[in-house]
C-alpha positions in Angstrom: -0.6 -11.8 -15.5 2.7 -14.2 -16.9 4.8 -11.6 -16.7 6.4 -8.5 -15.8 5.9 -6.7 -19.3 2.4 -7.7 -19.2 1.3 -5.5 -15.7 0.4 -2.0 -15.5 -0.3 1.0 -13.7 -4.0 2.4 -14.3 -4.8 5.7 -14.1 -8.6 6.9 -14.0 -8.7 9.6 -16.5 -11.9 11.9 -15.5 -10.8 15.2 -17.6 -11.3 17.2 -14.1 -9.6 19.8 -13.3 -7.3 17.5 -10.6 -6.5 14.2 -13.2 -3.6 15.7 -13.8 -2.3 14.7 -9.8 -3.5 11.3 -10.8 -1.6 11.2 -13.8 1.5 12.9 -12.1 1.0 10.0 -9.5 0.7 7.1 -11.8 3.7 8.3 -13.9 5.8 8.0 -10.4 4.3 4.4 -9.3 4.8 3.7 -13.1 8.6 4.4 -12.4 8.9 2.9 -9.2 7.7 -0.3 -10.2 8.9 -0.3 -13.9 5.2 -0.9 -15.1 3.6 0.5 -18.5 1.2 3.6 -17.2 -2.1 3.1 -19.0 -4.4 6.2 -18.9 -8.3 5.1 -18.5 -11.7 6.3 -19.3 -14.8 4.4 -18.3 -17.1 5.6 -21.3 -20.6 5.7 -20.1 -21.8 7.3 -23.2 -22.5 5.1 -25.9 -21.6 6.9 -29.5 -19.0 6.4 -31.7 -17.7 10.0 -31.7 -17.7 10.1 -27.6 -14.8 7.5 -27.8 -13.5 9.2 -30.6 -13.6 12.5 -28.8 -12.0 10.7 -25.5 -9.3 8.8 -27.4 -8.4 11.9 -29.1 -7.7 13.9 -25.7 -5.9 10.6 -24.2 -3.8 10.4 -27.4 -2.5 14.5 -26.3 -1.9 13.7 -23.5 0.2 10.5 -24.1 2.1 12.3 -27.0 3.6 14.9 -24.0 4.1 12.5 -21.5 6.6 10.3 -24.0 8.2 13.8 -25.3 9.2 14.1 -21.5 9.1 10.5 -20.6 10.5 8.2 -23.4 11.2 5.2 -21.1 8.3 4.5 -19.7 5.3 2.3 -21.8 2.3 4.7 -22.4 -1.0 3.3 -23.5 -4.5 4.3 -23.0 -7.9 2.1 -22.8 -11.5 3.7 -22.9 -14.1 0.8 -21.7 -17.7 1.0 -22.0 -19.9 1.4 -18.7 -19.0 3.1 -15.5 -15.9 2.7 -12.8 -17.8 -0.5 -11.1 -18.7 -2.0 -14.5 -15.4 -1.8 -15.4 -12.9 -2.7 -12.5 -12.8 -6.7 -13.1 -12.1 -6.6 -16.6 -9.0 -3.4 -15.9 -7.2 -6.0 -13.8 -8.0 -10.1 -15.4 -8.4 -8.8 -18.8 -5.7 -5.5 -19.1 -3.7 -6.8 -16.6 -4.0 -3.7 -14.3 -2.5 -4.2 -10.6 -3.4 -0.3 -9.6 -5.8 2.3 -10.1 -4.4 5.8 -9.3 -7.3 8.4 -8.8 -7.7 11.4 -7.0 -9.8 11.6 -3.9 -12.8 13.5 -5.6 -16.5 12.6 -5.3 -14.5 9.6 -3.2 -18.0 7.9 -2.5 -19.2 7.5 -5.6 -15.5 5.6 -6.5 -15.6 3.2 -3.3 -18.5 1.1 -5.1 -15.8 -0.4 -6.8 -13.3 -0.8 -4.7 -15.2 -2.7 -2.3 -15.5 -5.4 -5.5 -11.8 -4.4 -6.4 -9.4 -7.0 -7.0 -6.4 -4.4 -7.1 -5.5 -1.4 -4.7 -6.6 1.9 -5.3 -4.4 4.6 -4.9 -6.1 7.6 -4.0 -4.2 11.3 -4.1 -4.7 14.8 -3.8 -1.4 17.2 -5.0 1.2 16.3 -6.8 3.5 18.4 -4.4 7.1 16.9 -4.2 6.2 15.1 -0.9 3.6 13.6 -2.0 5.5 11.8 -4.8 8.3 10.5 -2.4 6.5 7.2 -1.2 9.8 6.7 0.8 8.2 6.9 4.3 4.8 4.5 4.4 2.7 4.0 7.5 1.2 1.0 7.7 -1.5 0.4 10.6 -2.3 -3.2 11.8 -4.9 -4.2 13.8 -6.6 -7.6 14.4 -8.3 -8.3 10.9 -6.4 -11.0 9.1 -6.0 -8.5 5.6 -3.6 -7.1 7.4 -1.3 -9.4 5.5 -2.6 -8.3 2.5 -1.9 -4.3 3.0 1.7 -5.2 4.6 2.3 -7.0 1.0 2.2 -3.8 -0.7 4.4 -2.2 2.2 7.1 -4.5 1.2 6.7 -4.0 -2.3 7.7 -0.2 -1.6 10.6 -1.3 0.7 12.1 -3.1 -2.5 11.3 -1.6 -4.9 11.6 2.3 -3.7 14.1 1.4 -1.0 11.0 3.1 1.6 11.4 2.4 5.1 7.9 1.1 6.4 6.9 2.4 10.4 4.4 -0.5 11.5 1.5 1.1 13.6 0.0 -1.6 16.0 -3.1 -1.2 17.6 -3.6 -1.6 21.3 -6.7 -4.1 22.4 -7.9 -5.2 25.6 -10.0 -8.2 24.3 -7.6 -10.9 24.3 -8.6 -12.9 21.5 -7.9 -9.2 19.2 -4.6 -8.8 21.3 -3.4 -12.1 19.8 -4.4 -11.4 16.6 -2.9 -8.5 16.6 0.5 -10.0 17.9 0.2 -12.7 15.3 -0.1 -10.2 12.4 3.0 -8.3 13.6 4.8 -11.4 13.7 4.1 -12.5 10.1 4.8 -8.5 9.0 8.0 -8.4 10.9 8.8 -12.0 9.2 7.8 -10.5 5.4 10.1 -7.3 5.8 13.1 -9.0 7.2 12.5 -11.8 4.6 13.5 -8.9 2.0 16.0 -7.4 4.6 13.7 -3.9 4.1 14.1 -0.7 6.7 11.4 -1.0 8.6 9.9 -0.2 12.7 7.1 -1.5 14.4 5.7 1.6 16.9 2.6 1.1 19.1 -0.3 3.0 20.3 -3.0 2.6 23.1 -5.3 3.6 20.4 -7.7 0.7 19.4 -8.3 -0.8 15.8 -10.8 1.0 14.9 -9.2 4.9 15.2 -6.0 3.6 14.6 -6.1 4.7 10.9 -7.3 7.9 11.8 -4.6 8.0 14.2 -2.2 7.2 11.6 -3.6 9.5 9.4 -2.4 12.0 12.1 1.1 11.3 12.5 1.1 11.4 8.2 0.1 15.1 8.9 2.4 15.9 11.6 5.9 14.4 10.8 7.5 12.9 7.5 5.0 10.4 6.4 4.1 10.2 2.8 2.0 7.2 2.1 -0.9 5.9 4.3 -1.8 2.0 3.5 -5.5 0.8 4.9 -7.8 -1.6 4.1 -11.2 -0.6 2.8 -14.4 -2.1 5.0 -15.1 -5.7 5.0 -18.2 -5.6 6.6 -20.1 -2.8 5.6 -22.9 -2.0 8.0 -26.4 -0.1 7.8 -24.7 2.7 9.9 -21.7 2.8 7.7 -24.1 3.7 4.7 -25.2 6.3 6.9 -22.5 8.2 8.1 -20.1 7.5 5.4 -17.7 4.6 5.6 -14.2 4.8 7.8 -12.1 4.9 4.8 -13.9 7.5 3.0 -13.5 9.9 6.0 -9.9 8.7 6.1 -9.6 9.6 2.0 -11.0 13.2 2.9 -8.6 14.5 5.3 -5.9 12.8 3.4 -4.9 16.4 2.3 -1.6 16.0 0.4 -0.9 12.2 2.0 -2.1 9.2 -0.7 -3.9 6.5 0.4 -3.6 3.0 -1.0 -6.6 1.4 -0.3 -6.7 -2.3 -0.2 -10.5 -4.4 -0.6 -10.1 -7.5 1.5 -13.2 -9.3 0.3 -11.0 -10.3 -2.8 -7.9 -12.1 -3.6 -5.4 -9.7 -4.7 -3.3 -9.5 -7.4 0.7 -9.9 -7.0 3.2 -7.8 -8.5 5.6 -9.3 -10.1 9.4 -9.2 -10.2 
């Protein structure tokens, strides 16, 4: 990733009837961040005129987005193999530092978040709210990624001039308290680093509803972004009743979630 003309802004292109609140999505973050948008298709079959057929449709699609977009870069990139296959190579080879998909048949997507070296961005409308990411909620609790999801808070901050509300957990074990207080220290140190808007609010809820709870005040006041990271350590119960972040996706409703996999190192945007 050498330099700023090199990053983009992925966008998983599925042909459902709802990619086009993934595209409307990436075209935003694509504006926000002065990236290239790049429109993708995993291609899980394996003829010649499949790719054809799918390049074709991309290459619509592109030609009406620069008719009403001429300053942002447009490009499109079909891979062979499915979403999991294909995550590495989106963001070391093509440069990619975010997927944008919609929340759709979320668990079979996860797979490759949880081996994800960028954020995924996950949406549902492409109402005027939903495009605003001025107001982003950022939960922290005692895991250390929290650094990680509060990166991408500031990046809105500077880049979108959002004001970030800080969500702290509440924990009775100490060693979790400290963490906790530790992780708000380096998060209020980031954002006034950057001189960003930002407010640290806590709740007596513990670290493991508090993105459910924040989810909850996305849904009842002015909140249009919800940042979380995705599961660390995934349990047999998790595969059972569904992972926390995959609930959290589902009730999303009109709120996107950028969803952060802490098991690798993440790529940085660059300025």
């Amino acid at each position: 990733m050498a330099n700023l003309s090199e990053q983009r802004i992925m966008v998983l292109c599925d042909f459902s009837e709802s990619m086009n609140n993934a595209i409307v999505h990436g075209v935003r973050i694509s504006g926000i961040f002065q990236k290239e948008l790049c429109l993708f298709h995993p291609l899980q079959q394996k003829g010649k005129s499949d790719k054809l057929a799918v390049q074709k449709a991309l290459g619509k699609i592109i030609h009406k987005l620069k008719n009403d977009l001429p300053n942002i870069p447009i490009s499109s990139l079909t891979l062979k193999g499915d979403l999991t296959q294909c995550i590495d190579r989106i963001a070391n080879k093509y440069d990619g530092i975010m997927l944008v998909l919609t929340s759709e048949k979320v668990k079979k997507k996860l797979p490759a978040l949880q081996i994800s070296q960028i954020p995924f961005l996950f949406v549902n409308s492409s109402d005027e709210h939903s495009l605003n990411y001025k107001n982003p909620i950022l939960p922290v609790d005692f895991r250390k990624v929290m650094k990680d999801t509060s990166l991408w808070a500031s990046y809105f901050g500077r880049f979108n001039q959002a004001k970030t509300t800080v969500l702290a957990a509440t924990e009775k074990n100490k060693d979790d308290a400290k963490m906790i207080r530790k992780n708000l220290k380096f998060i209020e140190k980031l954002l006034m680093k950057f001189k960003l808007d930002f407010q640290i609010q806590k709740t007596p809820k513990g670290s493991f509803k508090l993105p459910f709870e924040a989810l909850n005040k996305c849904h009842q006041t002015h909140y249009d972004l919800l940042i979380i990271p995705s599961s660390k350590n995934i349990s047999l119960i998790d595969l059972v009743i569904g992972l926390p972040e995959a609930k959290i996706i589902k009730k999303a409703q009109q709120v996107p979630v950028l969803c952060i996999n802490p098991k690798r190192d993440m790529y940085i945007l660059c300025d």
